[in-house]
C-alpha positions in Angstrom: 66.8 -63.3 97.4 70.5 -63.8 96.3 72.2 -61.9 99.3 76.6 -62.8 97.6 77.8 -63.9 94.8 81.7 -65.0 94.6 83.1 -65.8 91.1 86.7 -66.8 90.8 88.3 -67.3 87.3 85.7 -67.1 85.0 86.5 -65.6 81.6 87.8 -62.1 82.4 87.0 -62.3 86.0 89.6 -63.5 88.4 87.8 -62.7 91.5 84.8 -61.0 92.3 82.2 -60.8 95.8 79.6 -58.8 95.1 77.2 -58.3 98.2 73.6 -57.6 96.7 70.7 -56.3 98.6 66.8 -56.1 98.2 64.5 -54.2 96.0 65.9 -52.7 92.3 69.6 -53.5 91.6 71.4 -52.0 88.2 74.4 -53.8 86.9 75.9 -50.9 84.4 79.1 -50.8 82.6 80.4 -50.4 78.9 79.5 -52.8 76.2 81.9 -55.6 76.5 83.3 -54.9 80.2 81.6 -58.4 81.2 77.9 -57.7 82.4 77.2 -60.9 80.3 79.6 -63.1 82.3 78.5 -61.9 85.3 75.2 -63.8 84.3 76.6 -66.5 82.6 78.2 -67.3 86.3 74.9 -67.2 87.9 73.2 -69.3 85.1 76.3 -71.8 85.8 75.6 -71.8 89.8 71.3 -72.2 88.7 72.7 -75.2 86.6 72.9 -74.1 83.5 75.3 -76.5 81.3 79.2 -76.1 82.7 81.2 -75.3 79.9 85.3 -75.0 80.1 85.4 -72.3 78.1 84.2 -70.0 80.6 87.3 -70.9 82.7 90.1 -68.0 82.5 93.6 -68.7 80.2 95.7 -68.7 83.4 94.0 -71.2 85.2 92.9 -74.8 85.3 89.2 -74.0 86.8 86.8 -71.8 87.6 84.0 -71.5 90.3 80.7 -69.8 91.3 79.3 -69.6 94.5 75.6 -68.1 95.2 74.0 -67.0 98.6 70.6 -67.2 98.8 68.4 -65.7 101.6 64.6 -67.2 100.9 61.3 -67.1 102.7 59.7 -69.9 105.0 57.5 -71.4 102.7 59.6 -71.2 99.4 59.4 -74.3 97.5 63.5 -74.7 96.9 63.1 -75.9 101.0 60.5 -78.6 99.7 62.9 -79.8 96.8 66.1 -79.7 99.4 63.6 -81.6 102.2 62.3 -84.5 99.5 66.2 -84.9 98.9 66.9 -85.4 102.8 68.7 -82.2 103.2 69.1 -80.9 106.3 66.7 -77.7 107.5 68.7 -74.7 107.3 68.0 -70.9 106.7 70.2 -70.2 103.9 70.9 -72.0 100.8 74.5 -71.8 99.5 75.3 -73.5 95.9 78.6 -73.9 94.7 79.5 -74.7 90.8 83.0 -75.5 89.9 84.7 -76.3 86.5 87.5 -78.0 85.4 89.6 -77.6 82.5 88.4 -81.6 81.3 84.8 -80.4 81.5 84.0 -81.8 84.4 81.9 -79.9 87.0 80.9 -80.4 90.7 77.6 -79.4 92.2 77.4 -78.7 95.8 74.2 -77.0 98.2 75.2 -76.3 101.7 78.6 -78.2 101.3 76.5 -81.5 100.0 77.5 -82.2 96.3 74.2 -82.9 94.1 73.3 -83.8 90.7 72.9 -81.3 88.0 69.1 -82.4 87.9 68.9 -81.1 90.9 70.7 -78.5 90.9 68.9 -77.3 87.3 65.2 -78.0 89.5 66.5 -76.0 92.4 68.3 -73.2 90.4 64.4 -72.8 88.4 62.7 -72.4 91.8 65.0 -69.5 92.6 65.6 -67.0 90.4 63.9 -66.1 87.0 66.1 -64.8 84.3 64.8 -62.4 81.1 66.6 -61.8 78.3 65.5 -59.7 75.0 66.1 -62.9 73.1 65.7 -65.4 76.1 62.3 -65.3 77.2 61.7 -68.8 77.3 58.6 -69.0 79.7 56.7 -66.4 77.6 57.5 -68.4 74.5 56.4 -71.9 76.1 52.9 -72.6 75.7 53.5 -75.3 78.5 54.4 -72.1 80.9 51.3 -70.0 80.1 48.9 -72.3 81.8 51.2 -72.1 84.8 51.6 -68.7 85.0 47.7 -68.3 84.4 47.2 -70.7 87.2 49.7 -68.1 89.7 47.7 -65.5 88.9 44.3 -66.9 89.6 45.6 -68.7 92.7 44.9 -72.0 91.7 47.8 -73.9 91.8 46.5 -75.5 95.4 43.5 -76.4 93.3 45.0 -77.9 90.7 47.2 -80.0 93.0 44.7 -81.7 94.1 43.4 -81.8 90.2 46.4 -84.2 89.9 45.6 -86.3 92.7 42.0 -87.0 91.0 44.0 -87.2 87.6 46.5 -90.2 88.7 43.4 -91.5 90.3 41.3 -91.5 87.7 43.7 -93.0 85.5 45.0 -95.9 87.2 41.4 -96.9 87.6 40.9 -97.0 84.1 43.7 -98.8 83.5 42.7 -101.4 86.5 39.8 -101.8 84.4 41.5 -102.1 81.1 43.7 -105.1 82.9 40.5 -106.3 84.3 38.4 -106.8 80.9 41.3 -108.4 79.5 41.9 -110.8 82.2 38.5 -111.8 82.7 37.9 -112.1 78.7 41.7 -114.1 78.9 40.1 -116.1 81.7 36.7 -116.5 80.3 38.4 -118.4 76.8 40.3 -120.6 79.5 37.3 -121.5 81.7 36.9 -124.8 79.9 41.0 -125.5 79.9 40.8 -124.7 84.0 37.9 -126.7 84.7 40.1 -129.4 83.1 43.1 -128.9 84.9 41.3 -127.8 88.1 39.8 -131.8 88.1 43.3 -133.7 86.6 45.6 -132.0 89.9 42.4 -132.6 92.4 42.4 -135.9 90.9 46.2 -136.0 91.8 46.1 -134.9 95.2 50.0 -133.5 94.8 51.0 -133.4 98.6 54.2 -131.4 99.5 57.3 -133.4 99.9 55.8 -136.1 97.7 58.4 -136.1 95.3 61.1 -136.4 97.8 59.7 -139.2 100.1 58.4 -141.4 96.7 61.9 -141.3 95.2 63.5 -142.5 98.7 61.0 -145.3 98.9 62.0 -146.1 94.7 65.7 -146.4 96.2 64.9 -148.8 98.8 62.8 -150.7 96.5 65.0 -150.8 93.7 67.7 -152.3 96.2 65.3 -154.8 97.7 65.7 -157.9 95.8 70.2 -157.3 96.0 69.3 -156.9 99.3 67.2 -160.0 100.1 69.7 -162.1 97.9 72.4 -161.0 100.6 70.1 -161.8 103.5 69.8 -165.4 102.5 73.3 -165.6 101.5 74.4 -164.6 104.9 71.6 -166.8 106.7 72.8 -169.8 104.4 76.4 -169.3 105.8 74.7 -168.5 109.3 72.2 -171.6 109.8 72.2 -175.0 108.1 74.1 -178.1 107.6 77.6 -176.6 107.1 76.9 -173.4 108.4 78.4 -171.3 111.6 75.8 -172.6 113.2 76.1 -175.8 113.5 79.8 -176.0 113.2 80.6 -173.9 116.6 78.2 -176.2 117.9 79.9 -179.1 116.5 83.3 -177.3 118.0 81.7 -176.8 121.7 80.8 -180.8 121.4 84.1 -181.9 120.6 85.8 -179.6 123.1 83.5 -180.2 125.8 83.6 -183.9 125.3 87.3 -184.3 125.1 88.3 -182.1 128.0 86.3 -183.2 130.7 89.1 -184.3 133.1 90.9 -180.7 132.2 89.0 -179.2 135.1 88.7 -175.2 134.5 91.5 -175.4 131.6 89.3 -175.1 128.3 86.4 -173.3 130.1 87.7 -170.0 128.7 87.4 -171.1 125.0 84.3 -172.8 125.8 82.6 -170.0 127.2 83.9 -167.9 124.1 82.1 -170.2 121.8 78.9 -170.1 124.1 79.1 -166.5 123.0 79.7 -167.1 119.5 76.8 -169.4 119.0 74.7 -166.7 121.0 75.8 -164.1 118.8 75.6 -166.1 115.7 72.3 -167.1 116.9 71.1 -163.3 117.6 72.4 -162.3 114.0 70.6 -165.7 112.4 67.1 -164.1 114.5 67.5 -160.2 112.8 68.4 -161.7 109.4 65.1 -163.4 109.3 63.0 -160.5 111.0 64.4 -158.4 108.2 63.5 -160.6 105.4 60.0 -161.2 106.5 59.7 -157.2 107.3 60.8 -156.6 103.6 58.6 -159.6 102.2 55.2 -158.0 103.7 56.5 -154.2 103.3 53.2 -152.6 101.3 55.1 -150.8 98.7 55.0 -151.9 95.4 57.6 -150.4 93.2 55.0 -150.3 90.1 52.8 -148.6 91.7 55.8 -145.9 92.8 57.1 -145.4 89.8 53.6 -144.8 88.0 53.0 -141.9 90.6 56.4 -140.4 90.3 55.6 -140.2 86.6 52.3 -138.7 86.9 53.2 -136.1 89.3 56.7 -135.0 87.4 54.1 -134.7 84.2 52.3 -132.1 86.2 54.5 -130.2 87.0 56.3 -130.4 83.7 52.8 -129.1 82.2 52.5 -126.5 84.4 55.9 -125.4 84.3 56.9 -125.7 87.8 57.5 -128.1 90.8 56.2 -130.8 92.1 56.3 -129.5 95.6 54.1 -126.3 93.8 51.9 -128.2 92.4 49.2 -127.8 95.2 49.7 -124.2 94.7 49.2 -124.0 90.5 46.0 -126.1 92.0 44.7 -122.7 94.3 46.2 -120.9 91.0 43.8 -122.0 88.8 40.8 -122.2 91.6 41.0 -118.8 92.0 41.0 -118.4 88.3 37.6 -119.9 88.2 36.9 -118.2 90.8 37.7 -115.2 89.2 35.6 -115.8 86.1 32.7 -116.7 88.4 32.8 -113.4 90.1 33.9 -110.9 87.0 30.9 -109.7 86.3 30.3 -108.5 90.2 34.6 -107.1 90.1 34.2 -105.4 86.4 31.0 -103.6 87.5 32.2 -102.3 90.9 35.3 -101.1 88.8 33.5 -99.5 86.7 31.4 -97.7 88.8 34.6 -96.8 90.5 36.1 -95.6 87.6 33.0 -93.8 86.7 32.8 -91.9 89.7 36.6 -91.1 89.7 36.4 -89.7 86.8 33.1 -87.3 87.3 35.2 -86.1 90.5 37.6 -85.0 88.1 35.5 -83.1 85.3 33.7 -81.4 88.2 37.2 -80.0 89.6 38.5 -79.4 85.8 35.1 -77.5 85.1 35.6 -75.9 88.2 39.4 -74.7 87.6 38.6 -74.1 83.4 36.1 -71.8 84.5 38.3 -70.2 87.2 41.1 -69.4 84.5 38.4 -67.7 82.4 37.4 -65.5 84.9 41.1 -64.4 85.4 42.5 -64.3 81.8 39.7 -61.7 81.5 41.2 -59.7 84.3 45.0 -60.3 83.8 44.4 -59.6 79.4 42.8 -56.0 80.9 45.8 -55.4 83.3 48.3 -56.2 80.8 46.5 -53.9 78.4 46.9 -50.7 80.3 50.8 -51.7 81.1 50.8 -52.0 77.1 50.1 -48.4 76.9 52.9 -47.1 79.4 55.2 -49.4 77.4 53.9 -47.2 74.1 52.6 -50.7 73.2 49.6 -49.2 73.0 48.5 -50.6 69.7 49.4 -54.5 70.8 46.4 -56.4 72.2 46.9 -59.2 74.3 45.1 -62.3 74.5 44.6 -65.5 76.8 43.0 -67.9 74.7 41.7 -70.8 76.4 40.5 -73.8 74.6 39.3 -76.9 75.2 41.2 -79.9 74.7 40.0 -83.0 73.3 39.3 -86.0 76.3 42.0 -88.2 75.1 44.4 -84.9 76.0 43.0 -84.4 79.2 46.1 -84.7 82.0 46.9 -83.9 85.5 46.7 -80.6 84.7 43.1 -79.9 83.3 41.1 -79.6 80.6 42.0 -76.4 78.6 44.9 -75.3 76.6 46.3 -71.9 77.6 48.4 -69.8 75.4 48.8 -66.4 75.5 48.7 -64.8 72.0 49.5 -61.1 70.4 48.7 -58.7 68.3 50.8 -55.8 67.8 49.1 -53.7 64.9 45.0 -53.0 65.2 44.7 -54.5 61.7 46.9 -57.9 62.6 45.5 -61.5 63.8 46.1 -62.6 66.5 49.4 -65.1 67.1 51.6 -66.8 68.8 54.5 -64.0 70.4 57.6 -65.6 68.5 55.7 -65.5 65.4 54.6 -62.1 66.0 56.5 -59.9 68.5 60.0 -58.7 67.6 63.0 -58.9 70.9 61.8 -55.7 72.0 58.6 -56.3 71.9 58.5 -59.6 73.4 60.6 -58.3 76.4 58.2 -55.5 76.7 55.4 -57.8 76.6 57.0 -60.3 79.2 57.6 -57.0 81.6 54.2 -56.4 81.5 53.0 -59.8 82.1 55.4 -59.6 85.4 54.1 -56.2 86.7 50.7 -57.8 86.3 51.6 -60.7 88.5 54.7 -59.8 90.2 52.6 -60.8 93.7 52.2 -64.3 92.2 55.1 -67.0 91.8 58.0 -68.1 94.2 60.9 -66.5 92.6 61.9 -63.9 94.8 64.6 -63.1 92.7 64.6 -61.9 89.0 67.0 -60.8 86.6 66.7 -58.7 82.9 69.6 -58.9 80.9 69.3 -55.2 79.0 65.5 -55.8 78.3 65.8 -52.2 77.4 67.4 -52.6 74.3 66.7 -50.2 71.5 64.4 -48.3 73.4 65.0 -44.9 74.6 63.4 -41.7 76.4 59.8 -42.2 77.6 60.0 -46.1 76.5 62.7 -46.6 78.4 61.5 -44.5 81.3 58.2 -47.0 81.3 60.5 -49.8 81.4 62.3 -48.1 84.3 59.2 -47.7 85.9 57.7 -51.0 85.9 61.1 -52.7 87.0 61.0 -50.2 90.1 57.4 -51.2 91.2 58.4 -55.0 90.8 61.4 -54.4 92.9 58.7 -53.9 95.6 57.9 -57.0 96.3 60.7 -59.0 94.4 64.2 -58.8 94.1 65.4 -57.4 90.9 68.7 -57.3 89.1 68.9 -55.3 85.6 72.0 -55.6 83.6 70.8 -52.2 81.7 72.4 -49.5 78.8 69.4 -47.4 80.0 69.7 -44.1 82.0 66.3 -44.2 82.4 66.1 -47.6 83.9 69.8 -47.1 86.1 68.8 -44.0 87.6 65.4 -46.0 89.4 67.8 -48.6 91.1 68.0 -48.9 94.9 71.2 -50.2 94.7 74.1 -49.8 91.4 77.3 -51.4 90.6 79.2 -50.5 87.6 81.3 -52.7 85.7 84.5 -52.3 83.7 87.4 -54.2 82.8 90.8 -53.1 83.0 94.5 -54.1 81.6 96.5 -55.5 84.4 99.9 -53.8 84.6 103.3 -55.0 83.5 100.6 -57.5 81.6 98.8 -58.2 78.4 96.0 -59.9 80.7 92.3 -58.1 81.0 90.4 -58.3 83.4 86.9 -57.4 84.8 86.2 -55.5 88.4 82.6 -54.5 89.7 82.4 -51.3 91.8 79.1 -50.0 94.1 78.5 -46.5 93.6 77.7 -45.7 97.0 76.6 -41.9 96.9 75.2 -39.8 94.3 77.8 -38.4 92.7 79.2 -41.3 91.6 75.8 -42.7 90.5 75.3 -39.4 88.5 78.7 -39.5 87.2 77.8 -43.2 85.8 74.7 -42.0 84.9 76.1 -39.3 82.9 78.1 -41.3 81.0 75.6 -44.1 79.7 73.8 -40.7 77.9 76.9 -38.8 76.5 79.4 -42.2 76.3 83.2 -41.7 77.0 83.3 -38.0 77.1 81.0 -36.7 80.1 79.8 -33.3 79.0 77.7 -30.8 82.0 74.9 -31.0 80.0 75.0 -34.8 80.7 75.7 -34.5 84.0 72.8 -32.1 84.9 70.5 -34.6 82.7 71.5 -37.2 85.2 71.0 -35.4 88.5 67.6 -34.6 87.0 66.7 -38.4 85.9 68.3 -39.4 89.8 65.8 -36.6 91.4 62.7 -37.6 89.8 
């Protein structure tokens, strides 16, 4: 239940705490005083659209801030949970407004979207207008409301889960037909293409160690020219060779009575020759290594071409070629195995969805039973609320297979009559304000132990009705405020004099000022509740006759 509310600077309303308890709480207060922006604040903290109009003249924003007491189990602690919230007894929201249009969002101090906001602000409080009874006038809400009442919203949970099943199967299946009939037009293609890469035989790094070998090769003959060039100048007639040779003869032979003089530089040409020698040895290794080496560069370059044409066919690289080759395998292997895949699909799918129609049956037949019983309920609430021509109707249909969804089988809409002699219809199209309102409070009395708002609000629902009409509607707001919080924002005397709890509402004209503003004041005893009272049946002037009218309407 909504245990504060704090409004600062909205409209006429500079600031305001209001400390609200359980059970019936009237809201009461001349036409005008600001009952209405007192809701338009809380529809601005449930996330109803900001608007900077609703910010006061003197000010450059406005702000609402909404205490909420709730129950264990009530599903806004499921929303705040999926959203990583911390676990915390009480829910605090927080709306601000700027003059730019601009609005901030916060729960428990955290700031959040206005999607979320909007879904948590829906699972907390219900608001009725006489012109803003949007649930009764949504066919989409009727089935849920149905589905409160008959305790089946566990059941059709799990309705979903077979739904979502269900459908992904089929369209697993759909996927599957048109793979394997894809496939099937291919087989011959595959087959082809299966043979040409085994054929192949692409091997990984292929491409790499090919090209390196086409380097080399390409290279060899430059190479080999140097090679002999070098071993020309190295060996022969006029080479190194012979010529340090030559050198150590003449040397040798001309110095022999030197003694150890020129054995330096002959020793330094020993080493020469050796080196030259050693040089003359690898040259010759080399060219008879590169003369018997196996590769032929032909032979290279024809692979390299046949391979990069793979790969260029099948749109990818050489290096995947060996996995385009498992690609298409299992391809084949696919289309070799379809029929046994398609029919366990199928039978999949077929099951899935008779595990489905047996829990839709189940649930259709379920919300039969119970629009039965709530159409009967809400017919003897009709008469209290001297409805009691109206008829009221749950009409369940059944919905063509291709509309079958998570949530069933049927459509549900609820559907009035409000003369004996009238067909049936839909409530807009049918029902006046007051009617509708009328209507929608008794659908609530009926299942006021259903749902998990646990706080609702009626925005002077009692409009143009009076005496025993308005003493009904007083009634049936007291007996919901049994097991639900309920805030009425009421021009009834009837309906004021039932509440628990009452606040009255005027607005004033600040002094030394042209400024107005709006106060709230809880009538705490009885006199000042009878005084109120008294003054919503006479208006401005308060008569006795009033006044003992009110003590009666407080004593009964």
């Amino acid at each position: 239940m909504i245990t504060n509310i704090t409004i600062k600077n909205v409209v006429l309303i500079e600031k305001l705490q209001i400390e609200f308890h359980n059970g019936l709480c009237a809201l009461t207060g001349e036409t005008g005083a600001g009952k209405s922006i007192l809701l338009d604040s809380v529809g601005l903290a449930l996330g109803n659209r900001a608007n900077s109009s609703l910010i006061g003249k003197s000010s450059d924003s406005c702000s609402v801030s909404v205490s909420f007491d709730l129950k264990e189990n009530h599903p806004a602690y499921k929303i705040l949970e999926d959203n990583e919230f911390d676990e915390e007894e009480a829910i605090i929201i927080d709306r601000t407004i700027s003059k730019d249009g601009k609005s901030k969002a916060f729960i428990n101090n955290r700031q959040v979207s206005a999607s979320l906001l909007k879904s948590i602000g829906e699972s907390l409080v219900e608001i009725h207008g006489q012109f803003d009874n949007h649930k009764l006038l949504q066919p989409s809400s009727h089935r849920i409301m149905l589905d409160e009442y008959a305790s089946l919203l566990g059941t059709t949970s799990e309705l979903s889960k077979l739904w979502f099943n269900w459908k992904k199967l089929k369209e697993d299946l759909k996927e599957a037909e048109e793979k394997a009939r894809k496939a099937k037009e291919d087989e011959e293609y595959l087959n082809h293409v299966v043979k040409e890469l085994i054929d192949l035989s692409p091997e990984e790094g292929e491409d790499e160690r090919l090209s390196e070998i086409k380097t080399k090769l390409q290279n060899k003959e430059r190479i080999i020219e140097a090679l002999n060039n070098t071993y020309s100048c190295l060996a022969g007639d006029k080479s190194a060779d012979n010529l340090l040779q030559k050198a150590f003869r003449m040397l040798d032979r001309g110095t022999q009575n030197s003694g150890d003089l020129v054995n330096p530089a002959l020793e330094s040409i020993d080493r020469a020759l050796n080196e030259v020698n050693e040089a003359i040895s690898i040259i010759d290794n080399i060219c008879s290594d590169m003369q018997n080496e196996g590769e032929n560069l032909e032979y290279i370059d024809e692979r390299l071409n046949s391979l990069r044409s793979a790969a260029r066919k099948h749109q990818c690289s050489v290096d995947d070629l060996s996995n385009k080759l498992e690609e298409f395998k299992e391809q084949l292997k696919f289309i070799n195995d379809q029929g046994d895949y398609l029919s366990d699909l199928s039978l999949q799918c077929d099951r899935a969805k008779k595990e489905y129609i047996k829990l839709a049956n189940l649930i259709s037949n379920k919300r039969k039973e119970y629009a039965l019983k709530i159409d009967k309920e809400i017919a003897k609430e009709l008469i209290g609320l001297k409805l009691e021509k109206a008829r009221f109707r749950t009409e369940i249909t059944d919905k063509p297979e291709d509309d079958w969804n998570e949530n069933g089988i049927d459509n549900v809409n609820f559907m009035v009559s409000t003369n004996p002699n009238s067909d049936f219809g839909a409530l807009n199209k049918i029902a006046s304000g007051g009617e509708i309102a009328r209507f929608m409070l008794a659908l609530k009395v009926v299942t006021a132990e259903t749902g998990f708002s646990e706080t609702m609000i009626f925005d002077e629902v009692d409009t143009g009705i009076g005496g025993a009409v308005a003493d009904a509607v007083g009634e049936r707001l007291k007996r919901l405020a049994n097991t639900k919080q309920i805030l009425v924002v009421t021009h009834s005397p009837q309906v004021a004099s039932r509440a628990d709890n009452h606040w009255h509402i005027s607005k004033k004209e600040k002094k030394n000022t042209d400024r107005i503003t709006t106060s709230i004041y809880s009538l705490n005893d009885n006199e000042e509740r009878k005084e109120e009272i008294a003054r919503m049946i006479s208006g401005a002037t308060i008569t006795e006759e009033a006044r003992a009218a009110a003590g009666k309407l407080l004593q009964s």
